[in-house]
N, C-alpha and C positions, 0 to 999 in steps of 0.2 A: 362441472368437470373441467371445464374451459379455463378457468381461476385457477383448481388444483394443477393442473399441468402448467401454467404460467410460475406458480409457487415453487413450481419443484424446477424452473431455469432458473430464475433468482437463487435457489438453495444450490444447483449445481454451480454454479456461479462461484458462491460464496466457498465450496469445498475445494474444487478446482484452484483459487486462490488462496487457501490454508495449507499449499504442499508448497508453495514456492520457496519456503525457507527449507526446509527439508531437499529439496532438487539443490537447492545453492550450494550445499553442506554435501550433498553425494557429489558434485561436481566433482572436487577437489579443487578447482581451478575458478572457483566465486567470479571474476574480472571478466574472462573467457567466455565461462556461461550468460553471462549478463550481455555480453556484446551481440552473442548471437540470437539473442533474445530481442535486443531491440531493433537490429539491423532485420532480423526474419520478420518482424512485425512489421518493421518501415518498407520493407519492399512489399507485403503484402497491401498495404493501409496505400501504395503509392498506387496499385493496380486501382484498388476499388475508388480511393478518393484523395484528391491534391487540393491544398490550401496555400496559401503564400499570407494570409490575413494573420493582423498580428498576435490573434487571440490564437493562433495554431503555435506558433513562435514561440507566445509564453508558456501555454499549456507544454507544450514540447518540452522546455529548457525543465519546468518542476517534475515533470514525468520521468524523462532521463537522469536528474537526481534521485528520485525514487526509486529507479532500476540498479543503481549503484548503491546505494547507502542502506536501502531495507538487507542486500545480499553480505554486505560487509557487515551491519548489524547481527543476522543470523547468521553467520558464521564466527565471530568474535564472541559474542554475549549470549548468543544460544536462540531457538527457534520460537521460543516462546516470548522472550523479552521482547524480540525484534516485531514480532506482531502485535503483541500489548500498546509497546512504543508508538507504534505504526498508528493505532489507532485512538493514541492523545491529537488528530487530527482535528476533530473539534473545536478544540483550544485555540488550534492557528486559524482554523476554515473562520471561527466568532473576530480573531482579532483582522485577519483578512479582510474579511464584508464590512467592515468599519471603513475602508477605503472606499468603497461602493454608498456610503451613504447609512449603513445597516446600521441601527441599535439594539444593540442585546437587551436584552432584558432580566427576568431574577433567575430564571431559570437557567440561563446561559452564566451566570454569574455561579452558580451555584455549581455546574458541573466544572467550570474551571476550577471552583475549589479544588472539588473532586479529583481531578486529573491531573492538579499542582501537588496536590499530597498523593498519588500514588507514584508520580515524578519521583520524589523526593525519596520515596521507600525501596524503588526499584534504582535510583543510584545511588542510595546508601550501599545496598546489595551488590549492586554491580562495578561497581569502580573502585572497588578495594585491591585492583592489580591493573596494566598499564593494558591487556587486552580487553578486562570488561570494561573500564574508560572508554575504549574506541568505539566498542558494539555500544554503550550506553549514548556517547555522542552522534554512531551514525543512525542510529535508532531512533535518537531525539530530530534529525535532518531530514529520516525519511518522513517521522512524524508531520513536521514543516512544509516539508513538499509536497505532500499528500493533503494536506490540510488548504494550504495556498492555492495550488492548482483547486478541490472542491470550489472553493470560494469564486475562481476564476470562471472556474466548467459553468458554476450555479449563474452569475453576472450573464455569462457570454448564451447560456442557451433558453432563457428567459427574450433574446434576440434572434431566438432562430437560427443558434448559430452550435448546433451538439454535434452536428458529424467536424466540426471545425476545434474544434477541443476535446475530439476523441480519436478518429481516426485521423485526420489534418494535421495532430500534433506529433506520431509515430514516427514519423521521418527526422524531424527534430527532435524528440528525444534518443531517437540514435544516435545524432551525431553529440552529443550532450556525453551521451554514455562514453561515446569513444572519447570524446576530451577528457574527462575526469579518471578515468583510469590509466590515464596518460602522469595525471597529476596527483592523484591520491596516493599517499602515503602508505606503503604496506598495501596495497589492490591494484596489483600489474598482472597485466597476461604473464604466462611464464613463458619459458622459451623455447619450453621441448611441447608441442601439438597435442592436447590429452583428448581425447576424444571422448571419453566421460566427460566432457564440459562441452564440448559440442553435443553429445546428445541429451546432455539437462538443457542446454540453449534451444535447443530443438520441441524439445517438450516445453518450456516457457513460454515459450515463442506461444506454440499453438494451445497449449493449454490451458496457460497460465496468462496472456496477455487475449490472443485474440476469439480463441471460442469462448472465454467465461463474460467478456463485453457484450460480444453477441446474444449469450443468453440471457444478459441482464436485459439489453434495452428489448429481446424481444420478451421478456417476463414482464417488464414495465408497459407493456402496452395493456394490460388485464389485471396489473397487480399496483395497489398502491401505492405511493415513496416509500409513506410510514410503515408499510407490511416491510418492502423489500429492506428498508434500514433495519427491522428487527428480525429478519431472517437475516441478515448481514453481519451481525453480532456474531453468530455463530463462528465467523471464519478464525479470528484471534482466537475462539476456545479452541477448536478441534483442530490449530496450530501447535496450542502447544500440548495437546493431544500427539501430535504425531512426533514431538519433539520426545515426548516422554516412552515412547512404545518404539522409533526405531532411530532414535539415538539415545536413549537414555539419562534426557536431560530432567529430572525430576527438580520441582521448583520449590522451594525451601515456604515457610509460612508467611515469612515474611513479603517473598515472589505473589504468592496465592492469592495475599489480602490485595494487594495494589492489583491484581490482574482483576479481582472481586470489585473494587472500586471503578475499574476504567471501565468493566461492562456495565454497570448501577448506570454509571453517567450515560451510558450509550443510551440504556435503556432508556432512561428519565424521558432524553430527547426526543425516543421516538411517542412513548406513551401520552406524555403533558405537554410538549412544544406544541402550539398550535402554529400551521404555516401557511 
């Protein structure tokens, strides 16, 4: 019973962070909600835990990209894209750990295929106008930052060092967030105070950033990696699950197959990678 209730914080986890594009998109004010999102977590994350180490730093700086560019994604390119996109992470986490020393192997090779050709499908689809361009590129960045940071989080807590590239990093990816929406093109706070964007911030904040962490690492103390990466798949589907029931982003066949491929490759990783 102990296992099952671990299984079902990893799956809350995993749902929990399936509404964030959805929240970004009810905002109306994406830049807004993102700010209060990472500033509500950094001043939470400063109470419980302070890092100045430089693996907080960097984790910080790809975090705080991530809060910016998954929100711009899902709101540009749609709710669904932007989590698919989000999770070509892989791709960069394999080319990442190459810095560290890592060799891929066939396996790793074989999902890049995968993930290069569902790339390819989903900006064929999406870049046929100058907004899905932008959601397809900041999609591709959140992908990157998501990916780069794993790579980092995986290095740095192998050192005993995971509350320092989780909560450590909070503080600086806030200030991250606030720079780049200073300088993103088309993702500026607006002018007039919309208070649906503070309270999607509010809800990311606690929902979306700091209780779904909580129940991962307490799910991971009963639950394997390999379980909790294949209950984690689920979050990309039952994203664009929510994209399609309350925004009515329904995804074309060609959307369907690449999203079909990005989970194959997830899958592959958890089932056959041995680690």
């Amino acid at each position: 019973m102990r296992v099952v209730k671990h299984k079902l914080y990893v799956l809350s986890a995993a749902v929990l962070w399936s509404t964030i594009g959805v929240a970004s998109v009810y905002s109306t004010d994406p830049a807004l909600a993102a700010l209060v999102r990472a500033w509500g977590a950094g001043a939470v994350s400063l109470i419980v835990f302070r890092s100045r180490s430089f693996s907080s730093i960097i984790s910080g700086v790809f975090l705080g990209a991530l809060f910016i560019l998954f929100s711009l994604s899902a709101v540009s390119a749609g709710v669904g894209v932007a989590a698919f996109l989000l999770y070509t992470a892989p791709l960069w986490s394999t080319l990442g750990s190459l810095l560290y020393g890592e060799k891929p192997g066939r396996l790793d090779a074989l999902s890049l295929v995968l993930l290069l050709l569902a790339l390819s499908m989903i900006g064929f689809e999406t870049c046929k106008e100058s907004q899905g361009l932008t959601g397809f590129a900041a999609g591709l960045g959140s992908g990157i930052s998501y990916g780069l940071y794993i790579s980092i989080a995986r290095n740095y807590s192998r050192r005993n060092g995971a509350l320092n590239v989780s909560l450590g990093a909070m503080p600086y990816a806030a200030l991250i967030t606030t720079i780049l929406t200073l300088v993103v093109p088309g993702f500026r706070v607006k002018t007039v105070v919309n208070y649906a964007a503070v309270a999607a911030g509010i809800y990311l904040a606690i929902f979306c950033t700091i209780l779904p962490y909580l129940l991962l690492s307490k799910g991971l103390e009963k639950v394997k990696a390999s379980t909790a990466s294949l209950i984690g798949v689920l979050e990309p589907v039952l994203a664009a699950v929510w994209g399609v029931f309350f925004l009515g982003q329904i995804p074309s066949t060609n959307l369907t197959l690449a999203y079909a491929l990005i989970t194959f490759s997830s899958l592959m990783q958890v089932f056959f990678k041995q680690y």
